[in-house]
PAMITOR-626277 format. One record per residue: residue number from 1; residue in three letters; x, y, z of N, C-alpha, C in turn. Coordinates in pm, 1 decimal, decimal comma. Each point is the difference from the previous one (the first is absolute). Example, Ala and Ser with C-alpha at 12.3 -4.5 7.8 and 13.67 -1.06 7.14 Angstrom:
REM PAMITOR-626277
(site 1; "ALA"; (1319,0; -569,0; 780,0); (-89,0; 119,0; 0,0); (90,0; 120,0; 0,0))
(site 2; "SER"; (-35,0; 105,0; -72,0); (82,0; 119,0; 6,0); (-77,0; 109,0; 73,0))
***
This chain:
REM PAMITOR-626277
(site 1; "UNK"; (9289,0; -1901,9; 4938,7); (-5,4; -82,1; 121,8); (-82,1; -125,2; -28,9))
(site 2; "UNK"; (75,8; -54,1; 27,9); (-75,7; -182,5; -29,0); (-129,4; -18,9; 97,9))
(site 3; "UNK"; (-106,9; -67,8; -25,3); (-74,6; -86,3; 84,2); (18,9; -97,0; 78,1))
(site 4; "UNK"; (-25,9; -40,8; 80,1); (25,0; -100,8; 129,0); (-128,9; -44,9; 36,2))
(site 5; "UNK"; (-84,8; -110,6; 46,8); (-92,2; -54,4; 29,6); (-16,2; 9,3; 162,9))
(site 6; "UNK"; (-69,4; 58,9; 74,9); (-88,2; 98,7; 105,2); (89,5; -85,9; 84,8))
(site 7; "UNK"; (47,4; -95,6; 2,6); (31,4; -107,2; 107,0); (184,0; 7,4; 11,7))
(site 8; "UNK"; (44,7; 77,7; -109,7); (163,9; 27,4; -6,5); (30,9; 153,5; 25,8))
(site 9; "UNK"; (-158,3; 46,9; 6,0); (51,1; 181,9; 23,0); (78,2; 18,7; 135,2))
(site 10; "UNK"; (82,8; 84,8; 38,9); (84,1; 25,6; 113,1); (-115,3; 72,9; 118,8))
(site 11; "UNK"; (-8,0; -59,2; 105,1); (-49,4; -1,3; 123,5); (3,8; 158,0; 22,1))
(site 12; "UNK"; (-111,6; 59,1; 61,1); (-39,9; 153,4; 24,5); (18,8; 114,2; -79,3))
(site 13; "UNK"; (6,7; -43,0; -188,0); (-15,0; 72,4; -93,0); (-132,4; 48,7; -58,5))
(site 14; "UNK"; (-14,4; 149,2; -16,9); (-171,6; -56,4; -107,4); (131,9; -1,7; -111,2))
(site 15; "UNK"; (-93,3; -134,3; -106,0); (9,3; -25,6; -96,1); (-187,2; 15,9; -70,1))
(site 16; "UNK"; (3,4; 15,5; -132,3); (-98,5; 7,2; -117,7); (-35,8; -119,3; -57,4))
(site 17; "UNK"; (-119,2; -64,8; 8,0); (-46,7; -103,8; -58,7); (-11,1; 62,7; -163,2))
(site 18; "UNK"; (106,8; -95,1; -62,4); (4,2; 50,2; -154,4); (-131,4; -102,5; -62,1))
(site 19; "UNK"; (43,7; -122,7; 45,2); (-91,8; -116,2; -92,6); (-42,0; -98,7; 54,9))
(site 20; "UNK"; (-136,9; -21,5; 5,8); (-72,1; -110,1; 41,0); (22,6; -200,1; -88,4))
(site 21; "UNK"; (95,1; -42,1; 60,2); (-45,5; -147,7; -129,0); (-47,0; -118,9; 83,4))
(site 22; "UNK"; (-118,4; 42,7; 5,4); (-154,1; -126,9; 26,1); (-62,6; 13,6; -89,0))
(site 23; "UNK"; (-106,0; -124,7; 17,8); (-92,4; -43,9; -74,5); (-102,0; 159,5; 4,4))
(site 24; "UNK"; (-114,1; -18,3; -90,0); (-71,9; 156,6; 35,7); (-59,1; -51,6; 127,0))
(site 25; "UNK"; (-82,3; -114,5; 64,9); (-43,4; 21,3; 135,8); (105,2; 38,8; 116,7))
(site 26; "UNK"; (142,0; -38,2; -14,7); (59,9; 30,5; 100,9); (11,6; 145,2; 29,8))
(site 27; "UNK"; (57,4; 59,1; -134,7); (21,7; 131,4; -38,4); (-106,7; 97,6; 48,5))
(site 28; "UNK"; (-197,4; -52,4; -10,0); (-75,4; 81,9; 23,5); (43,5; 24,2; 167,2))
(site 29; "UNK"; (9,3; -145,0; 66,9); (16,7; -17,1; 139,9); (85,3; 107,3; 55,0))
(site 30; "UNK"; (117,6; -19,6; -72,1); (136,5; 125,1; 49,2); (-57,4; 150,2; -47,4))
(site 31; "UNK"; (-72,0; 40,7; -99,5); (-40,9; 139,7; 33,1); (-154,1; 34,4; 66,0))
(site 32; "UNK"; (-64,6; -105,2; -5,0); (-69,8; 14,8; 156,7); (58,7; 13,1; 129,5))
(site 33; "UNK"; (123,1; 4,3; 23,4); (31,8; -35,1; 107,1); (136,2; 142,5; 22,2))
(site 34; "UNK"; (-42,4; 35,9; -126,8); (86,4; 138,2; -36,5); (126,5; 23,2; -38,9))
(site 35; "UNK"; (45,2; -147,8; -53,8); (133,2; -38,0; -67,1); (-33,7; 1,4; -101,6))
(site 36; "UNK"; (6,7; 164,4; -75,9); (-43,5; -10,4; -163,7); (167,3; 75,8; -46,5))
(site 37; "UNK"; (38,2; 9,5; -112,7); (116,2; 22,1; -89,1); (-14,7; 176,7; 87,6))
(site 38; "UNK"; (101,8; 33,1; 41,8); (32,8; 117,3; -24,0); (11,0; 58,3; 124,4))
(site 39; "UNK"; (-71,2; -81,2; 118,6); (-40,7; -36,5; 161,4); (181,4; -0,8; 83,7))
(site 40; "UNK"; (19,9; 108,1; 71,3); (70,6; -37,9; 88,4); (-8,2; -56,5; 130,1))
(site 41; "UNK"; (167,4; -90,0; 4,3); (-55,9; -111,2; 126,3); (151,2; 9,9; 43,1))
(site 42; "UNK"; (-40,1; -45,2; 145,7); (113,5; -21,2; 47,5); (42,5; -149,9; 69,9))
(site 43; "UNK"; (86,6; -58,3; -21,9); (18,0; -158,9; 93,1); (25,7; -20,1; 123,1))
(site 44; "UNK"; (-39,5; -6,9; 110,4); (16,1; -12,8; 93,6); (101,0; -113,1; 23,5))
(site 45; "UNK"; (-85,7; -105,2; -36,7); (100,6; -143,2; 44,2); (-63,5; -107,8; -84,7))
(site 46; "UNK"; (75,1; -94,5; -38,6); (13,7; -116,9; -73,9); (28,7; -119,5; 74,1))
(site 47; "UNK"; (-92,8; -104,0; 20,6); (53,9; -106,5; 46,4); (-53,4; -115,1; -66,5))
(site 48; "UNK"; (68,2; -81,7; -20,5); (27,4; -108,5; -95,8); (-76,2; 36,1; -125,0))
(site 49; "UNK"; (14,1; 105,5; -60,9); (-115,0; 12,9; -148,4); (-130,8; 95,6; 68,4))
(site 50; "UNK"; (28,0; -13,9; 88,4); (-185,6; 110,3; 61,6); (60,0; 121,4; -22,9))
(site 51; "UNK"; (-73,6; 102,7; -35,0); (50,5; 142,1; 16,8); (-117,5; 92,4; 101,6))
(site 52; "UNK"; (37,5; 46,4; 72,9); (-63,3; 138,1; 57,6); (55,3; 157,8; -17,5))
(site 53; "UNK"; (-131,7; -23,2; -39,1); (7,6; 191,8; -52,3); (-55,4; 92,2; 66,8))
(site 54; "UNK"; (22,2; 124,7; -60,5); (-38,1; 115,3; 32,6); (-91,7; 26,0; -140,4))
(site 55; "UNK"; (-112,0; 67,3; 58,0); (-35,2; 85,1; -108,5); (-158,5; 88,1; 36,0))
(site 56; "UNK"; (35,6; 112,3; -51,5); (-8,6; 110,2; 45,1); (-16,1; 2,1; 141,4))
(site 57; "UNK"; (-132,8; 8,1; 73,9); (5,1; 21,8; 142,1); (42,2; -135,9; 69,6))
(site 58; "UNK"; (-43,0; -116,7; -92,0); (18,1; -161,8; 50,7); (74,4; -88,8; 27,1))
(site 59; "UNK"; (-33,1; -111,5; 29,0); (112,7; -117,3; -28,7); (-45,5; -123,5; -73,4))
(site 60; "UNK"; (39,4; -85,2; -79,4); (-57,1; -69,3; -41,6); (92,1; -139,0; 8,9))
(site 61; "UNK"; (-13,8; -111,0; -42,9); (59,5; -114,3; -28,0); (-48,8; -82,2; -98,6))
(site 62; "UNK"; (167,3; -27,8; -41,1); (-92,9; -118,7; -157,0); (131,2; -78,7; 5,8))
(site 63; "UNK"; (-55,5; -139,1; -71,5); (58,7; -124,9; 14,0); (96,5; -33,6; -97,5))
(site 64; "UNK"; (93,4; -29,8; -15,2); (99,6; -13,2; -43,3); (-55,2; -22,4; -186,6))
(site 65; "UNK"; (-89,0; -34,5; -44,9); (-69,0; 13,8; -155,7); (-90,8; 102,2; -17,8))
(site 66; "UNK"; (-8,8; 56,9; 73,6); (-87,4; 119,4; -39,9); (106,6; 141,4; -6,7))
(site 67; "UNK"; (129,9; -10,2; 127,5); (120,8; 91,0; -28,2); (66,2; -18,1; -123,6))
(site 68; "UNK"; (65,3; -123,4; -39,3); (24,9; -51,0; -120,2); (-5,2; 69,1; -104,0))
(site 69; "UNK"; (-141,1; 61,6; -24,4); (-46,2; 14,2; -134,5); (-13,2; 173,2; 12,7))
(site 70; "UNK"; (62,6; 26,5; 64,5); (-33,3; 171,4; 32,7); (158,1; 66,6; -2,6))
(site 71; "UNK"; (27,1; 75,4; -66,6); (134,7; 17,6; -64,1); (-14,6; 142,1; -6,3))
(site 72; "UNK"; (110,3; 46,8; 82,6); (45,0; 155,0; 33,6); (130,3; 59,9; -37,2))
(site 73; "UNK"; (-30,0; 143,7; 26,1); (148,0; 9,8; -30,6); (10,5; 189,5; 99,8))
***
C-alpha cells in the first residue's frame, strides 16, 4: 500500500503515520503534539490544505505545511 501525504488520506479513515519529512524542529513539534511514526489518526476534514484530525481522545489542526510533510498510509 502506497503512502499519501495526511492531506490526500480519504475523509473518516484511521490511517498510520508511516513518515515524518520536516526539518528536525518541525518533526520534534509533530511528536510533541503526538504525531510520531506509527500514531493512528483519523481526517476529519480538509480545507484548502488545513487538515483536522482525530487523534486519540482529540482533535487537532495543522496548516497546510505542516500536513504536507506527514505521509500515511
Amino acid at each position: 500500500e502506497g503512502e499519501m501525504p495526511l492531506n490526500m488520506a480519504p475523509l473518516g479513515e484511521e490511517v498510520e503515520i508511516r513518515r515524518l519529512s520536516a526539518d528536525e524542529k518541525v518533526k520534534r513539534h509533530l511528536e510533541n503534539l503526538g504525531l510520531a511514526v506509527g500514531q493512528k489518526v483519523t481526517v476529519l476534514s480538509v480545507q484548502g490544505g488545513a487538515v483536522i484530525l482525530k487523534v486519540k481522545d482529540g482533535r487537532m489542526a495543522l496548516d497546510r505545511d505542516m500536513s504536507a510533510g506527514i505521509f500515511v498510509a
